[in-house]
TINU-152057 format. One record per residue (C-alpha): residue number from 1; residue in three letters; y, z, x negated. Coordinates in Angstrom, 2 decimals. Layout:
<r><num>NUM</num><residu>ala</residu><yy>Y</yy><zz>Z</zz><xx>X</xx></r>
...
END
This chain:
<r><num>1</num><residu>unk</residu><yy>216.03</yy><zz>-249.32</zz><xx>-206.42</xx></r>
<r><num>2</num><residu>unk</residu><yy>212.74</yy><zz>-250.96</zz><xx>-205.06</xx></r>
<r><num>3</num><residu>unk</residu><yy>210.78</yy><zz>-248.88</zz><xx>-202.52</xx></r>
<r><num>4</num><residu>unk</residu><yy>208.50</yy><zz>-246.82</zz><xx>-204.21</xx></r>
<r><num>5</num><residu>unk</residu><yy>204.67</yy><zz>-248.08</zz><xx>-203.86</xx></r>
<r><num>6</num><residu>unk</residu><yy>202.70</yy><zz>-244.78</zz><xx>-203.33</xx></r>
<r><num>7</num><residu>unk</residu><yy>205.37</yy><zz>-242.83</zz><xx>-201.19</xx></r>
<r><num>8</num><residu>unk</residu><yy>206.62</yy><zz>-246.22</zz><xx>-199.82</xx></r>
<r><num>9</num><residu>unk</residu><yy>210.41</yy><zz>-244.42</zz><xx>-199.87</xx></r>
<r><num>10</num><residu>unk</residu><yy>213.62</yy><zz>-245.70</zz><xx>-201.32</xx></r>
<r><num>11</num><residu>unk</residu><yy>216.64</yy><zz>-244.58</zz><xx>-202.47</xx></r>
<r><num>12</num><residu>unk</residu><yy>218.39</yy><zz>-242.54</zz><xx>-199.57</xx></r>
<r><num>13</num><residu>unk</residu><yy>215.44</yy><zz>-241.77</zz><xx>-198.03</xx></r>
<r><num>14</num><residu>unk</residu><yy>214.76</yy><zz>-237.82</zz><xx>-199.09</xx></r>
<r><num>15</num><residu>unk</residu><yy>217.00</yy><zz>-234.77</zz><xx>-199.89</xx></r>
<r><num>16</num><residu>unk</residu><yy>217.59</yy><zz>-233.41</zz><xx>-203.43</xx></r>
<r><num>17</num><residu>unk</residu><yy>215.03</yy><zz>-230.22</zz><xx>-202.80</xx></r>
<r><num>18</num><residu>unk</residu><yy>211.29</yy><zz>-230.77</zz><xx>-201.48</xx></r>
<r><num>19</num><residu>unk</residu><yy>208.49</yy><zz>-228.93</zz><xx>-201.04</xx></r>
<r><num>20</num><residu>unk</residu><yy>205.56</yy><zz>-230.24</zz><xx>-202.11</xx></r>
<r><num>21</num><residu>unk</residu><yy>202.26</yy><zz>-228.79</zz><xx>-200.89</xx></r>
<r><num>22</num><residu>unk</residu><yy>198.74</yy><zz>-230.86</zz><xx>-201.53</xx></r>
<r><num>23</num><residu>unk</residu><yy>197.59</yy><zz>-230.84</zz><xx>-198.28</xx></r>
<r><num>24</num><residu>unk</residu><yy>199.29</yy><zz>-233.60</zz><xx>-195.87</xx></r>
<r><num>25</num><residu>unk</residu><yy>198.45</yy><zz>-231.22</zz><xx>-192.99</xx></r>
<r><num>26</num><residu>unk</residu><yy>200.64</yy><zz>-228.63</zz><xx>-194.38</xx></r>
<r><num>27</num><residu>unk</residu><yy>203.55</yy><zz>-230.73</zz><xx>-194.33</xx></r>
<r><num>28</num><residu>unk</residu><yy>203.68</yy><zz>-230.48</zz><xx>-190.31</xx></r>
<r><num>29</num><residu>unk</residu><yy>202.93</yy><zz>-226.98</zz><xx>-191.06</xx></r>
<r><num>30</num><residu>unk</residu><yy>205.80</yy><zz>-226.86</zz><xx>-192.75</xx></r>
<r><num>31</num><residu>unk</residu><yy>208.32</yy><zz>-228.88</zz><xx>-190.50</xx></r>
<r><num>32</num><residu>unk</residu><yy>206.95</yy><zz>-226.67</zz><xx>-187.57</xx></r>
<r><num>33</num><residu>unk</residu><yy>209.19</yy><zz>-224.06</zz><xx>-189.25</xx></r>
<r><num>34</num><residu>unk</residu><yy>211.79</yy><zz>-225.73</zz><xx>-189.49</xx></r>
<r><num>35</num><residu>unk</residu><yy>214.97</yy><zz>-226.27</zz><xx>-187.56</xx></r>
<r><num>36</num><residu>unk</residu><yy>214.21</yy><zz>-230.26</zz><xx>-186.83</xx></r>
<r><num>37</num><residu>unk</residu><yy>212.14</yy><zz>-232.45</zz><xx>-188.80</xx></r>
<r><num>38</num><residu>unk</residu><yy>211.71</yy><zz>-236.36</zz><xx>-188.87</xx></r>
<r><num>39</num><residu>unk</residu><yy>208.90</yy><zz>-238.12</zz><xx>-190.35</xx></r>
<r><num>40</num><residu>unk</residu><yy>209.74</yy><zz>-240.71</zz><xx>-193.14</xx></r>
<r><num>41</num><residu>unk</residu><yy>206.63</yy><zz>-242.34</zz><xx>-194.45</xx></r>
<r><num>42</num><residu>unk</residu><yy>202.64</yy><zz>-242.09</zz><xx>-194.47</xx></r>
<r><num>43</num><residu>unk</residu><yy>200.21</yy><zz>-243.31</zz><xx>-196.91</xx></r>
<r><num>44</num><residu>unk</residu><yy>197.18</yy><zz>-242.51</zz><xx>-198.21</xx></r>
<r><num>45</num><residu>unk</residu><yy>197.58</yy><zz>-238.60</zz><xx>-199.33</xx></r>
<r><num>46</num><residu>unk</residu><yy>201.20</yy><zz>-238.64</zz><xx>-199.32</xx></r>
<r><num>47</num><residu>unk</residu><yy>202.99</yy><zz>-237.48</zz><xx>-195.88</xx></r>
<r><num>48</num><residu>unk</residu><yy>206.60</yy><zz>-237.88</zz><xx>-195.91</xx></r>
<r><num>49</num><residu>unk</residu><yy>209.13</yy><zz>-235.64</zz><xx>-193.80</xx></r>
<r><num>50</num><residu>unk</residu><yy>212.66</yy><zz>-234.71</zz><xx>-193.71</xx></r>
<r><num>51</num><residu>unk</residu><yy>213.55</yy><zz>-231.50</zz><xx>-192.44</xx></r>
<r><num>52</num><residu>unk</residu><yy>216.69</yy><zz>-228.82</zz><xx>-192.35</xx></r>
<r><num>53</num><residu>unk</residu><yy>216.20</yy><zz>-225.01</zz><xx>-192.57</xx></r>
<r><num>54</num><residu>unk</residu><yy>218.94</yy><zz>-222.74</zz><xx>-191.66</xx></r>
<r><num>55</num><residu>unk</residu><yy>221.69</yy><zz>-225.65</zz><xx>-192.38</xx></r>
<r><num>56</num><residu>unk</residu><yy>220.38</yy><zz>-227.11</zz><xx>-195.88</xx></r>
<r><num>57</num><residu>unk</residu><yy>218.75</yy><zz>-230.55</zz><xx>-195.74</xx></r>
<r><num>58</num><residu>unk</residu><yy>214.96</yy><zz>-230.66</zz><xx>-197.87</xx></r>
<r><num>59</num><residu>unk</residu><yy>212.18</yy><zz>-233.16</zz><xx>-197.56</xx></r>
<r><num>60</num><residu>unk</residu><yy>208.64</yy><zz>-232.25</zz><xx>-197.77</xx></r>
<r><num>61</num><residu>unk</residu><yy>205.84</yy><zz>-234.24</zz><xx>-199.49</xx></r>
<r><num>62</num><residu>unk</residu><yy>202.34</yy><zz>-233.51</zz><xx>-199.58</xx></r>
<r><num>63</num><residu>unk</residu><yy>200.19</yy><zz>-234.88</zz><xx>-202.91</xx></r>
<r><num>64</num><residu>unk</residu><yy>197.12</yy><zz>-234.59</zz><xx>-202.34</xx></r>
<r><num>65</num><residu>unk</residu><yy>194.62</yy><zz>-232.98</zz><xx>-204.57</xx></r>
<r><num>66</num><residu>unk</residu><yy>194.62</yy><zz>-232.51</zz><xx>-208.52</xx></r>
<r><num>67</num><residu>unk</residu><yy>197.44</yy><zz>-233.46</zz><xx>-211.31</xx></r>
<r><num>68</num><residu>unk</residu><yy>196.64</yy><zz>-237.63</zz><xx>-210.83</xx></r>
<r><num>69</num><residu>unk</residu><yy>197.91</yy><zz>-238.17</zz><xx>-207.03</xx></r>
<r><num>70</num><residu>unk</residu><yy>201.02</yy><zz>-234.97</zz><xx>-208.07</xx></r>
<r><num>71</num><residu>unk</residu><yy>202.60</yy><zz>-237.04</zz><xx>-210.66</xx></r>
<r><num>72</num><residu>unk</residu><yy>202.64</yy><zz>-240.04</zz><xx>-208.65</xx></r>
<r><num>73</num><residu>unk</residu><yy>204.75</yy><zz>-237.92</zz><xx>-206.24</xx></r>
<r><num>74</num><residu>unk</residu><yy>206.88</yy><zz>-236.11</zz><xx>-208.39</xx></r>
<r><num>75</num><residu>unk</residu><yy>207.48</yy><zz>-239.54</zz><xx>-210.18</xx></r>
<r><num>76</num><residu>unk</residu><yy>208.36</yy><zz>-241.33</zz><xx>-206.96</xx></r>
<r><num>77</num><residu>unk</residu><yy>210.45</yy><zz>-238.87</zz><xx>-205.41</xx></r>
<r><num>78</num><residu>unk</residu><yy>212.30</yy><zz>-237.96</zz><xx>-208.72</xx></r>
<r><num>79</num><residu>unk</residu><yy>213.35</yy><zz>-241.84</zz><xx>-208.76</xx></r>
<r><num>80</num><residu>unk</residu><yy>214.79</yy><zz>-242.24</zz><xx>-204.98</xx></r>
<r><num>81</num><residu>unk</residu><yy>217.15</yy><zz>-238.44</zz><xx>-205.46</xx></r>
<r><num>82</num><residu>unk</residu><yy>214.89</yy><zz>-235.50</zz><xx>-205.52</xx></r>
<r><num>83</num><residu>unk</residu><yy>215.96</yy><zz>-232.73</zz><xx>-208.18</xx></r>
<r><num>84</num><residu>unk</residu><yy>214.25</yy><zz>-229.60</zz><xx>-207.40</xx></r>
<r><num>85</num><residu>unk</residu><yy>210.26</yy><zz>-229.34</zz><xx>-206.29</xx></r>
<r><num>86</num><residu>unk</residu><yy>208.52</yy><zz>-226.67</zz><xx>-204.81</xx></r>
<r><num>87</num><residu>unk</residu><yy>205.11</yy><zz>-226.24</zz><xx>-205.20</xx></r>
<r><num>88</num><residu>unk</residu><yy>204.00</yy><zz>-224.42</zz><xx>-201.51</xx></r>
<r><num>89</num><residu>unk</residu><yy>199.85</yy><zz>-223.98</zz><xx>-202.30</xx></r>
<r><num>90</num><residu>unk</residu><yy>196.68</yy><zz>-221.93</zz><xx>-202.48</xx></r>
<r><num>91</num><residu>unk</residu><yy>195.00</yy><zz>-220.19</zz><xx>-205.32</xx></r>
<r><num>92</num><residu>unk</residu><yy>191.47</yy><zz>-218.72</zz><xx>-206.78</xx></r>
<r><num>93</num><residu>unk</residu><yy>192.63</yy><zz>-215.30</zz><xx>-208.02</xx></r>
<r><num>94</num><residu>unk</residu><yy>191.20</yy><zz>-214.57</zz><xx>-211.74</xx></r>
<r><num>95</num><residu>unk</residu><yy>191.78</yy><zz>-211.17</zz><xx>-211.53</xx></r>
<r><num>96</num><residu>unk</residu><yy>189.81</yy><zz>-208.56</zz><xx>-210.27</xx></r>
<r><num>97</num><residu>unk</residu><yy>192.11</yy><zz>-206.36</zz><xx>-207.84</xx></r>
<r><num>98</num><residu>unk</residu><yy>194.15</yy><zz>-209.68</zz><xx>-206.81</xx></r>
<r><num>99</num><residu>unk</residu><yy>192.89</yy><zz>-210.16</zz><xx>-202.79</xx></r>
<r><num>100</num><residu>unk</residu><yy>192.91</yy><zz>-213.08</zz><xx>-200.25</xx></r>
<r><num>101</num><residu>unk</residu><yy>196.46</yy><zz>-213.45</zz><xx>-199.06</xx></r>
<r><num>102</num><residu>unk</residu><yy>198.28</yy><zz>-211.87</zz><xx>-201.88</xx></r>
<r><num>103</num><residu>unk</residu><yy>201.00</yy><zz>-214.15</zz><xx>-203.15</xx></r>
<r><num>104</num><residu>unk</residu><yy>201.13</yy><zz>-215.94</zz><xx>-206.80</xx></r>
<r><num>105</num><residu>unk</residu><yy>204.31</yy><zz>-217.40</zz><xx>-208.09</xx></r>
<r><num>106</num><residu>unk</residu><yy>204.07</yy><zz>-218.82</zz><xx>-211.81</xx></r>
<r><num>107</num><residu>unk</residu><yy>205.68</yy><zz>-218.37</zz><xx>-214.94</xx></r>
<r><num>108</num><residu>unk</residu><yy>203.73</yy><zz>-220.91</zz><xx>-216.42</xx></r>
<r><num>109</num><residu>unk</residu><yy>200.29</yy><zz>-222.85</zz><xx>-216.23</xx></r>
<r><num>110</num><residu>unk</residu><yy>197.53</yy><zz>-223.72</zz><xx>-218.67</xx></r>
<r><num>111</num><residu>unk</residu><yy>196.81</yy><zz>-227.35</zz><xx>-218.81</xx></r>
<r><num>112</num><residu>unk</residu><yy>193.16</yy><zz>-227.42</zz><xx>-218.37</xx></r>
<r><num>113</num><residu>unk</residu><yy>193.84</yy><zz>-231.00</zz><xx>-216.52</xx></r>
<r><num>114</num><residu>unk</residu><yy>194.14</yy><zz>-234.47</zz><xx>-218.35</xx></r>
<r><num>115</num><residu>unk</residu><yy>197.59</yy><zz>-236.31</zz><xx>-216.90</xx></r>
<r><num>116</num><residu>unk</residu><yy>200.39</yy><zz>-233.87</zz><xx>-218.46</xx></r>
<r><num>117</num><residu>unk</residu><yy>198.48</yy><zz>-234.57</zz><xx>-221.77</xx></r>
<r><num>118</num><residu>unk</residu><yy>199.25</yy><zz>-238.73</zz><xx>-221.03</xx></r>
<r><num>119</num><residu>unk</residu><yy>202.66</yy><zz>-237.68</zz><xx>-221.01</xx></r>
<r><num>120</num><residu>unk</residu><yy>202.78</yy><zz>-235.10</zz><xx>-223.93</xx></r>
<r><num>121</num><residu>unk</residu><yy>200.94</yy><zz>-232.94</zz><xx>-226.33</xx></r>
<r><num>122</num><residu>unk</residu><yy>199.21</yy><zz>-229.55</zz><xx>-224.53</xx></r>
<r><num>123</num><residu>unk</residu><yy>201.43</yy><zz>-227.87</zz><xx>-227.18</xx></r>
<r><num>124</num><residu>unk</residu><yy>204.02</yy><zz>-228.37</zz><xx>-224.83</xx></r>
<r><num>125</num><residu>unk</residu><yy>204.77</yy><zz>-225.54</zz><xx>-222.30</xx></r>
<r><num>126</num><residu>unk</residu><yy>203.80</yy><zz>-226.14</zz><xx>-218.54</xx></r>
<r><num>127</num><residu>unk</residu><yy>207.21</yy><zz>-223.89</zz><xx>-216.89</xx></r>
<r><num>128</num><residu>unk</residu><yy>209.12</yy><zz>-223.63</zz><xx>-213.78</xx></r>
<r><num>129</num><residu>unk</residu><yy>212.61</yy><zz>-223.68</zz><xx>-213.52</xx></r>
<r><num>130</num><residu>unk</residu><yy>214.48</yy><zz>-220.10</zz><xx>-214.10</xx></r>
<r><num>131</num><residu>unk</residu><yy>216.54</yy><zz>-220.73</zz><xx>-210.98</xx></r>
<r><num>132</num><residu>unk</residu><yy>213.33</yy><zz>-222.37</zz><xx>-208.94</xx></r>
<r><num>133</num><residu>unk</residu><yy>210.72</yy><zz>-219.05</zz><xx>-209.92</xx></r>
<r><num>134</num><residu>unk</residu><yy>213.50</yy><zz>-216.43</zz><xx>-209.22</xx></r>
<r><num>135</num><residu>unk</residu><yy>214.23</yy><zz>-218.17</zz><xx>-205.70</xx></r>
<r><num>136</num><residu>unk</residu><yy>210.44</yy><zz>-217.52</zz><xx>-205.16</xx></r>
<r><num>137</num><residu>unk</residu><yy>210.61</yy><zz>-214.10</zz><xx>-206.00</xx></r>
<r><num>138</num><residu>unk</residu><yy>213.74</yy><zz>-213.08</zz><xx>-204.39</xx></r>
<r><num>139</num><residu>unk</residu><yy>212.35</yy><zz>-215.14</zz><xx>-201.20</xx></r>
<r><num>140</num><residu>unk</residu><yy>209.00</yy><zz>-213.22</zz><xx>-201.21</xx></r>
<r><num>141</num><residu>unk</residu><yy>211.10</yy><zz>-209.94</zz><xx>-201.52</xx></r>
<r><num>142</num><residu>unk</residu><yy>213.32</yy><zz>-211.06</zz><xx>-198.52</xx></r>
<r><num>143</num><residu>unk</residu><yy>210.43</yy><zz>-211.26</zz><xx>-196.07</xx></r>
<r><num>144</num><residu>unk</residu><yy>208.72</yy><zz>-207.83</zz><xx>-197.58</xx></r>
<r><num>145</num><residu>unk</residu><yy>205.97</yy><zz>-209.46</zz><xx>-199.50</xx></r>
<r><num>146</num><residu>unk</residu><yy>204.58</yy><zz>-208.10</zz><xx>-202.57</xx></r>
<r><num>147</num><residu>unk</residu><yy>203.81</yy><zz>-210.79</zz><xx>-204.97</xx></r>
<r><num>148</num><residu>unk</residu><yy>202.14</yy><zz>-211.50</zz><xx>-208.52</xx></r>
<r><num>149</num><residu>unk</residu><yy>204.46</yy><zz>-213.24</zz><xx>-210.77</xx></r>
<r><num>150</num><residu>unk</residu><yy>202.71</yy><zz>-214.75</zz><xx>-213.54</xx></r>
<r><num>151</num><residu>unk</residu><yy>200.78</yy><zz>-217.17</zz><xx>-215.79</xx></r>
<r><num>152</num><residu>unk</residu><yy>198.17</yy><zz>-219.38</zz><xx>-213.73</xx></r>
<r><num>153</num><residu>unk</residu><yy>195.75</yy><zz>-222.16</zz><xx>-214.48</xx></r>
<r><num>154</num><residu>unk</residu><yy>195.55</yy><zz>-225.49</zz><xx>-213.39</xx></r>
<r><num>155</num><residu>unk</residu><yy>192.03</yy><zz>-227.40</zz><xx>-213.67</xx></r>
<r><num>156</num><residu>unk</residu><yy>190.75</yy><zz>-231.17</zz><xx>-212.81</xx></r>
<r><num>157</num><residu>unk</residu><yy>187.30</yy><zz>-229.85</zz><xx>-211.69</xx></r>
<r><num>158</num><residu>unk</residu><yy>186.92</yy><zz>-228.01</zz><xx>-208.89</xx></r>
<r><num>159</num><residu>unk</residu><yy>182.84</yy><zz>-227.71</zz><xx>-208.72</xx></r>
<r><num>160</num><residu>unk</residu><yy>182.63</yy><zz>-227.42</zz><xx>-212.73</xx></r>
<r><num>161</num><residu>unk</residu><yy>184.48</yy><zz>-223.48</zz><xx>-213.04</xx></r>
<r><num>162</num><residu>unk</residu><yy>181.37</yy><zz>-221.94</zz><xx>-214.82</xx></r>
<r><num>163</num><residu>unk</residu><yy>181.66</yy><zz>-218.30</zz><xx>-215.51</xx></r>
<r><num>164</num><residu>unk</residu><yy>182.18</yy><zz>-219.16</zz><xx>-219.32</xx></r>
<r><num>165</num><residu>unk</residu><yy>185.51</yy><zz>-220.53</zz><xx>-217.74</xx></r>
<r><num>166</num><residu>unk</residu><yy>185.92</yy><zz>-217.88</zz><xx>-215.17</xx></r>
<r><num>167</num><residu>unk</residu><yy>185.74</yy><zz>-215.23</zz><xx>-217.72</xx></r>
<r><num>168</num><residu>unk</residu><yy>187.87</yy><zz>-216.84</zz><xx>-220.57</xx></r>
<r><num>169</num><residu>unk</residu><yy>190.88</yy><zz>-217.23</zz><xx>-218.16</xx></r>
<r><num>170</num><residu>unk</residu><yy>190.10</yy><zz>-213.16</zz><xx>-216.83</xx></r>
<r><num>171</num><residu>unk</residu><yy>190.38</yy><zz>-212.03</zz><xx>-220.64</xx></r>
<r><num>172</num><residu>unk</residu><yy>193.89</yy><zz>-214.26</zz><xx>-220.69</xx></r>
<r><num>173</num><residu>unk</residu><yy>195.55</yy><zz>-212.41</zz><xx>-217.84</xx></r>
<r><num>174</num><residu>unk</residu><yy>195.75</yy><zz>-215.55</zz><xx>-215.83</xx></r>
<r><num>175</num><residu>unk</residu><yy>196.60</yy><zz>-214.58</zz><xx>-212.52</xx></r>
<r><num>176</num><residu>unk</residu><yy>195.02</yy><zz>-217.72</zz><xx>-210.51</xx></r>
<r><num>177</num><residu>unk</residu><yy>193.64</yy><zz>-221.02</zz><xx>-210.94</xx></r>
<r><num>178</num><residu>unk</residu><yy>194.52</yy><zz>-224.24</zz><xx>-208.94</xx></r>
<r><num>179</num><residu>unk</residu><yy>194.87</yy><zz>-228.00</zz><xx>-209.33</xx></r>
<r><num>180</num><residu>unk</residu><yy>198.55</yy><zz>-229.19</zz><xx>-209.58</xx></r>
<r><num>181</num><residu>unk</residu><yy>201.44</yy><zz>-226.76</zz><xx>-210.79</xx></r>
<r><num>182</num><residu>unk</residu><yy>200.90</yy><zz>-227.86</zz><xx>-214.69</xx></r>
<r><num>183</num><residu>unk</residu><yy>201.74</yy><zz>-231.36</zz><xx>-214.33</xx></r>
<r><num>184</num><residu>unk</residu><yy>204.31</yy><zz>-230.54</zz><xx>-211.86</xx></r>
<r><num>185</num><residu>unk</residu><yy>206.17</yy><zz>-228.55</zz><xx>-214.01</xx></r>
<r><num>186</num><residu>unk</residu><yy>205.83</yy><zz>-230.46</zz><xx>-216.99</xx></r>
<r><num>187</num><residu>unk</residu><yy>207.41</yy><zz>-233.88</zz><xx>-215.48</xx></r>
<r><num>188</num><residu>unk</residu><yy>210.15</yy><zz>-231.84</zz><xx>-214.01</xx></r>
<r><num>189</num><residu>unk</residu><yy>210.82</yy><zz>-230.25</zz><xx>-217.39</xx></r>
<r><num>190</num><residu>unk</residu><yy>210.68</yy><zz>-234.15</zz><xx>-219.01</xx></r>
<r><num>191</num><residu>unk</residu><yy>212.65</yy><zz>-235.39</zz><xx>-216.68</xx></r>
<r><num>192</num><residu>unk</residu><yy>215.26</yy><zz>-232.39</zz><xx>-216.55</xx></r>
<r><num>193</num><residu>unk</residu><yy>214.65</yy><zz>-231.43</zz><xx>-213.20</xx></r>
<r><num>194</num><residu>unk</residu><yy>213.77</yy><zz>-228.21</zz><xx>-211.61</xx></r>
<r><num>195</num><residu>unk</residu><yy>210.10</yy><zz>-226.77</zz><xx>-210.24</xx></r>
<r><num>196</num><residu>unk</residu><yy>208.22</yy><zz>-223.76</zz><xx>-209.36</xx></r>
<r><num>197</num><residu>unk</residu><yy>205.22</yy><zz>-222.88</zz><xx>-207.38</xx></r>
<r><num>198</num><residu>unk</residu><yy>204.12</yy><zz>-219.94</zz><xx>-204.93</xx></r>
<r><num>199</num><residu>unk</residu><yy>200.49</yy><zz>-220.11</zz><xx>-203.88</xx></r>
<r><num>200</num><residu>unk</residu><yy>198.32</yy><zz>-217.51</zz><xx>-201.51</xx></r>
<r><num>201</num><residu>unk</residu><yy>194.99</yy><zz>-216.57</zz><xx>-202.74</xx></r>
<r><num>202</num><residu>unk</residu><yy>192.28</yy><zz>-217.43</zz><xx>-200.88</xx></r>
<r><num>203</num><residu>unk</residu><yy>189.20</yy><zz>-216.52</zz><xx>-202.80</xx></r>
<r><num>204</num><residu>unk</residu><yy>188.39</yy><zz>-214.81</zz><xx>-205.95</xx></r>
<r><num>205</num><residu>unk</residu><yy>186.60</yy><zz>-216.04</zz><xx>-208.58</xx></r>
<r><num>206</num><residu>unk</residu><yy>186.07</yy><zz>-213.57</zz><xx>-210.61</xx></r>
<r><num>207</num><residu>unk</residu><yy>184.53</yy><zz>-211.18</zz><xx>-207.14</xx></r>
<r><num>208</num><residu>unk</residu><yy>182.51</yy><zz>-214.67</zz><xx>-206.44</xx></r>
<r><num>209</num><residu>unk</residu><yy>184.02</yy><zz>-215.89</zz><xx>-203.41</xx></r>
<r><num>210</num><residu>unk</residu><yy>185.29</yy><zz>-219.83</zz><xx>-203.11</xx></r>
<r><num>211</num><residu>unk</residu><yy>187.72</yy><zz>-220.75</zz><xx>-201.28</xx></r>
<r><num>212</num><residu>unk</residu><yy>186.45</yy><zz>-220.63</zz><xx>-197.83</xx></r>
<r><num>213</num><residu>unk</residu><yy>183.56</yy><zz>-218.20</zz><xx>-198.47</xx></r>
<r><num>214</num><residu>unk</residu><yy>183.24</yy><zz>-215.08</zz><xx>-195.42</xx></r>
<r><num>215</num><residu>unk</residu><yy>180.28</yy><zz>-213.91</zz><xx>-194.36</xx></r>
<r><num>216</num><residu>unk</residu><yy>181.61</yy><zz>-213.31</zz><xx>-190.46</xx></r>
<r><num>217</num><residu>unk</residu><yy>183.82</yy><zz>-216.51</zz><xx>-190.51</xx></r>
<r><num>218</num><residu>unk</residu><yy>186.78</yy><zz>-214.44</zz><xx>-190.41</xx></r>
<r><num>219</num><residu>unk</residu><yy>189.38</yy><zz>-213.55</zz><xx>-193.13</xx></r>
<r><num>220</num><residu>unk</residu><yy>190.36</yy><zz>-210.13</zz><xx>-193.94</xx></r>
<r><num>221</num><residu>unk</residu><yy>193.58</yy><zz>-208.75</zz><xx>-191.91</xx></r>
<r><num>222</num><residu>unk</residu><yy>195.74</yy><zz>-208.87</zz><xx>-195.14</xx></r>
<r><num>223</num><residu>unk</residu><yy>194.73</yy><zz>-212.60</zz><xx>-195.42</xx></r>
<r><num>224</num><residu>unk</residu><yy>195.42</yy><zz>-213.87</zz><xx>-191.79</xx></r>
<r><num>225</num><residu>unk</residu><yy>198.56</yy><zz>-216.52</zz><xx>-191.26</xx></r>
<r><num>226</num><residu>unk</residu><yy>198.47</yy><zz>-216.22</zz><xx>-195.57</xx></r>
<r><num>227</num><residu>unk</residu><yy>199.95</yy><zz>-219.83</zz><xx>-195.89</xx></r>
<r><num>228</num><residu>unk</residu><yy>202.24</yy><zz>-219.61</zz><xx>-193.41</xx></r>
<r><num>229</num><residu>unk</residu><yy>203.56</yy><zz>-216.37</zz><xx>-194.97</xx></r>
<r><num>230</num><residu>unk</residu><yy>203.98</yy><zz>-218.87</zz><xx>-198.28</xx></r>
<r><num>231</num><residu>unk</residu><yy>205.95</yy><zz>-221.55</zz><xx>-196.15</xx></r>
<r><num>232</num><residu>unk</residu><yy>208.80</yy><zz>-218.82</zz><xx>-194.94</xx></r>
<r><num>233</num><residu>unk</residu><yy>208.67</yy><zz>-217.55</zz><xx>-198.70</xx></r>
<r><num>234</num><residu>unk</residu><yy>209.25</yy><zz>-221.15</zz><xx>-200.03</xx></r>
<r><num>235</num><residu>unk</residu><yy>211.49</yy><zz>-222.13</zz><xx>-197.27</xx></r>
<r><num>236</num><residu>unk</residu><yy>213.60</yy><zz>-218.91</zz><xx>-198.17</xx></r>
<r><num>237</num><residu>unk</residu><yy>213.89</yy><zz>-220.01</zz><xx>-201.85</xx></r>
<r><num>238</num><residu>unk</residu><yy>215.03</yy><zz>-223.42</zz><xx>-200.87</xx></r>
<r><num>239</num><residu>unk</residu><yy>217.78</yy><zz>-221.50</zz><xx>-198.31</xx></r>
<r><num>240</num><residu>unk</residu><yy>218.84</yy><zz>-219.52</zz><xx>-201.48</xx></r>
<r><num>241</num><residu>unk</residu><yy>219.01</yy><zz>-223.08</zz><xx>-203.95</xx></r>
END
C-alpha cells in the first residue's frame, strides 16, 4: 500500500495498538514513559512514534484538534496495521461534583460534531470497544485511581458551549465534553476495529471554569501531573490488550 498522505506512514511502519492523544506534544509525553521510543513521521498535527511498554510494541499518534484532523488518523493508521486505538485526552466535566484531575473513561459519546454524520446517520451509536473500555478501567484501578465511567460529549465548537448547551448535556448525565472520542469510536466500530478513551478533567463547565482558568496560576493538588496520571492508566490498558 501507498504511503499514507497525512501521516506520511506505510504499511509496516506502526504496531497493531496506538494511543492517540490530540496534542502532538503529548506524544513525547507519552514515549517519555516508555521503555524506548523511535520517532516515525511528522507532519502538520500528526506526530508519529513507536514505542514498547513493559515488552508489548504500540505506536502513538497525536490528531490534532476536533473529529476532522481524528478521522484522517484513525483512517490512515487503520490502513498501514493498526487495530486497537486509544484515545489518551482531556475533558470539561458536565457535572457538578466531577473536579480537575478526576479521570473519565466513556461508554459512549454524543455526536454533537459533523464528520461521523459524513460517514453515517447520528442514529448510529458512538461506542468503545468492550475489551478497549474495561482495559481502561481495570488500568485506572491498577494504579489506585478512582474514575468516572460513562457517557461523554463530543462537540466541533469549542468557543460556542452556551449554557443552553451546558445545561442540556448536565440534565443528560453526560459526564464530560471534548472534541474527538465520537468519531473515533464510530470509524473503529465501521471498520471493525477496537477504541476507547480515558480523559482527565481539567475544568468544569457547569462550576464555570475553562480549561485553563485559576485564579493563582496553579491547579488544585488533586489536579497536579493529571495527564500524566492518564498516560500510565492508558499505557496499563494497552499492557493488559
Amino acid at each position: 500500500m501507498a504511503k499514507q498522505p497525512h501521516l506520511l506512514i506505510e504499511e509496516g511502519d506502526v504496531h497493531e495498538i496506538a494511543i492517540v492523544p490530540g496534542d502532538p506534544g503529548r506524544v513525547d509525553r507519552i514515549a517519555d514513559l516508555c521503555d524506548d521510543s523511535e520517532l516515525v513521521a511528522e507532519n502538520r498535527e500528526y506526530r508519529v512514534v513507536n514505542a514498547s511498554y513493559e515488552g508489548v510494541d504500540l505506536t502513538i499518534c497525536s490528531t490534532g484538534i476536533g473529529c476532522p484532523s481524528a478521522a484522517i488518523a484513525v483512517e490512515e493508521l487503520s490502513r498501514v496495521g493498526v487495530e486497537t486505538f486509544l484515545r489518551c485526552g482531556t475533558c470539561g466535566a458536565l457535572q457538578a461534583d466531577m473536579e480537575v484531575g478526576d479521570m473519565v473513561v466513556a461508554t459512549g459519546a454524543a455526536k454533537e460534531e459533523g464528520t461521523s454524520k459524513r460517514y453515517e446517520s447520528a442514529n448510529y451509536p458512538a461506542v468503545p470497544d468492550y475489551e478497549a473500555l474495561s482495559a481502561l478501567v481495570d488500568g485506572a484501578e491498577a494504579n489506585d485511581e478512582d474514575v468516572h465511567v460513562g457517557p461523554i460529549v463530543s462537540d466541533d465548537a469549542f468557543y460556542n458551549e452556551s449554557d443552553k448547551y451546558v445545561d442540556d448535556w448536565n440534565d443528560a448525565n453526560l459526564l464530560a465534553i471534548e472534541m474527538e472520542a465520537a468519531t473515533v469510536f464510530s470509524l473503529a466500530r465501521r471498520k471493525g476495529l477496537a477504541a476507547g478513551a480515558i480523559c482527565t478533567v481539567d475544568g468544569n463547565l457547569v462550576a464555570g471554569s475553562q480549561k485553563g482558568a485559576d485564579s493563582d496560576g496553579e491547579l488544585p493538588e488533586k489536579a497536579k501531573n493529571n495527564v500524566e496520571r492518564a498516560i500510565r492508566i492508558t499505557l496499563n490498558a494497552v499492557t493488559a490488550l
